[in-house]
C-alpha positions in Angstrom: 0.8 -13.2 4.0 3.7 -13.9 6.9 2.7 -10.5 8.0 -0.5 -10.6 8.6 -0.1 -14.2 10.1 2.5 -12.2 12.6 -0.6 -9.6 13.2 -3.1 -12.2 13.8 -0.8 -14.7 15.7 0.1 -11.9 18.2 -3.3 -10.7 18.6 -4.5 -13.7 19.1 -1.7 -14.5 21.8 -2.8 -11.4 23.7 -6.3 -12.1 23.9 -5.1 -15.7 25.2 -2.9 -14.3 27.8 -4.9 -12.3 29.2 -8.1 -14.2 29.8 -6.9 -17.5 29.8 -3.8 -16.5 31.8 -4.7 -13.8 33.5 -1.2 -12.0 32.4 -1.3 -10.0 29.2 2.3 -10.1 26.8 3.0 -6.4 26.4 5.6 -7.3 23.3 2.6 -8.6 21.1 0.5 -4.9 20.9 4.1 -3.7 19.4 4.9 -7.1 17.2 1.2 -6.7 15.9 1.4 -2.7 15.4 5.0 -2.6 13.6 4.0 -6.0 11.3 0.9 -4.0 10.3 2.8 -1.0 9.3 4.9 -3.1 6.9 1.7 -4.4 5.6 0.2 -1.6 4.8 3.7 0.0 3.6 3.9 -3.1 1.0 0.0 -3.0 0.2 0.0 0.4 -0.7 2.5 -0.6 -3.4 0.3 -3.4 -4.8 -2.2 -0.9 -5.2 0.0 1.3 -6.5 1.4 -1.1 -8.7 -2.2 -2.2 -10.2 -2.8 1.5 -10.8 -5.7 1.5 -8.1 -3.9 4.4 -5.7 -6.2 7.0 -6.9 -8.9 6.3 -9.6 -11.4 8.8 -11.3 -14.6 7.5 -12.6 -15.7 10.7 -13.9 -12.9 10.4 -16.8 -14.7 7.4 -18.2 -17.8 9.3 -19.4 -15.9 12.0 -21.0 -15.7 11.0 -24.8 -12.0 9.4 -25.5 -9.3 11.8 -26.8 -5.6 9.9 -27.0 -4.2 13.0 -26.3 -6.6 14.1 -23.5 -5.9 10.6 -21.8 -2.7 10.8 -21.8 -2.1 14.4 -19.9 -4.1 13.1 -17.4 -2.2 9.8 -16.4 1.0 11.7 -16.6 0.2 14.7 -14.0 -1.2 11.8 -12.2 1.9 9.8 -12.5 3.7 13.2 -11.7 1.8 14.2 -9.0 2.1 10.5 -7.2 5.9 10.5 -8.2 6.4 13.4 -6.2 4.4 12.4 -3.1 6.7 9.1 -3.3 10.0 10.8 -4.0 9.4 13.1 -0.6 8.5 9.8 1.3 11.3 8.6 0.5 13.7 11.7 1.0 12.1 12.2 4.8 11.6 8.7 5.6 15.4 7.7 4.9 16.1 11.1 6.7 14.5 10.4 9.7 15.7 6.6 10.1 19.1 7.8 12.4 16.9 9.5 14.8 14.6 6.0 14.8 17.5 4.1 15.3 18.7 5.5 18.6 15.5 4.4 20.1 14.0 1.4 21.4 10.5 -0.1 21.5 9.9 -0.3 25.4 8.0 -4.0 24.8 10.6 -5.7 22.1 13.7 -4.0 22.9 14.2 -3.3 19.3 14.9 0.0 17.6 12.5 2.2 16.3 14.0 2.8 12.9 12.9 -0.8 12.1 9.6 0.5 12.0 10.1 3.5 10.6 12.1 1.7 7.6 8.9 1.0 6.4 7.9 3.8 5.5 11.2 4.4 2.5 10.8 1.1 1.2 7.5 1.3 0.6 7.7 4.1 -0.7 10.3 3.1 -2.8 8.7 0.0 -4.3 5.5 2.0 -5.1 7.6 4.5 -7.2 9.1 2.2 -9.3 5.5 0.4 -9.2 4.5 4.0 -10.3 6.7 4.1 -13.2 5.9 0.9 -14.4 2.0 1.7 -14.3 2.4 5.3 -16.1 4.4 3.2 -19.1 1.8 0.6 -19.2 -0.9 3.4 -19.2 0.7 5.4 -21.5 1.5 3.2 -24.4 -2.1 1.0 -23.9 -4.2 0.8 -27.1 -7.7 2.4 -26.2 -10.3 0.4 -24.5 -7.7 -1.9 -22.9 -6.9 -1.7 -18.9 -3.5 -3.0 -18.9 -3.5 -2.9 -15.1 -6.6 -4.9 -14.6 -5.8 -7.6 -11.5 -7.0 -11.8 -11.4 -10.5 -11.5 -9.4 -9.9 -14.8 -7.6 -14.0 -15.3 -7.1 -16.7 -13.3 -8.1 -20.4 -14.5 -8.5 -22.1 -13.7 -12.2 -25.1 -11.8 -9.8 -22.4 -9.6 -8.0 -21.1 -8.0 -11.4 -22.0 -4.5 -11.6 -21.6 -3.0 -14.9 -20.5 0.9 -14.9 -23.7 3.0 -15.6 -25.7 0.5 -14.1 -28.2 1.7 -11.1 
């Protein structure tokens, strides 16, 4: 939430400098930018984390086999471990290079930025891992993943099959 306040806050100063003002802050395109990347870094491990990364409806309609289930959410799981492991191997091998450069609006270095991109990546695999086991070891019929809707309106609720 106190990064997308951070994007929206220096939007909104932008937009306020430069037509109320007549003077536009070039800092607040790069504070906005970089905030986002960490939000979307940190997103994409909620979604990870809630098993919601990568979903197949097909698999629903094909008659339940325990064993047939299973195969599938590991190579899954496998295939998203691996994607996460070589984001994290680049993305902590690139940071010295990041480092020795600076943003030309906020003066700060670039490997900030870029640090995103590992410890995302990091928290999703561990998010990953923790999905797999809950997948894994769930009694049939039972989502152990599902998330809170906060709101959702009985005429909005679309039941799978339904046209």
């Amino acid at each position: 939430m106190a990064l997308l306040g951070v994007v929206v806050l220096s939007v909104s100063w932008q937009v306020f400098s430069r037509y109320i003002t007549a003077s536009s802050a070039s800092w607040t395109v790069e504070l906005a930018s970089y905030s986002f990347v960490w939000l979307s870094m940190i997103a994409i491990a909620l979604g990870v984390r809630r098993g919601r990364h990568m979903v197949l409806d097909i698999w629903e309609y094909v008659p339940y086999k325990r064993w047939l289930m299973r195969t599938l959410e590991t190579v899954t799981a496998l295939i998203v471990v691996a994607v996460l492991a070589a984001l994290i191997w680049y993305g902590f091998e690139a940071l010295p290079a990041s480092f020795r450069r600076n943003s030309p609006g906020l003066g700060v270095p670039f490997g900030w930025v870029a640090l995103a991109v590992p410890v995302g990546a990091v928290f999703s695999l561990v998010f990953a891992i923790e999905a797999w086991w809950k997948l894994f070891h769930a009694p049939q019929g039972v989502d152990p993943l599902t998330a809170p809707v906060l709101y959702q309106p009985d005429d909005v609720i679309i039941i799978k099959g339904e046209v």
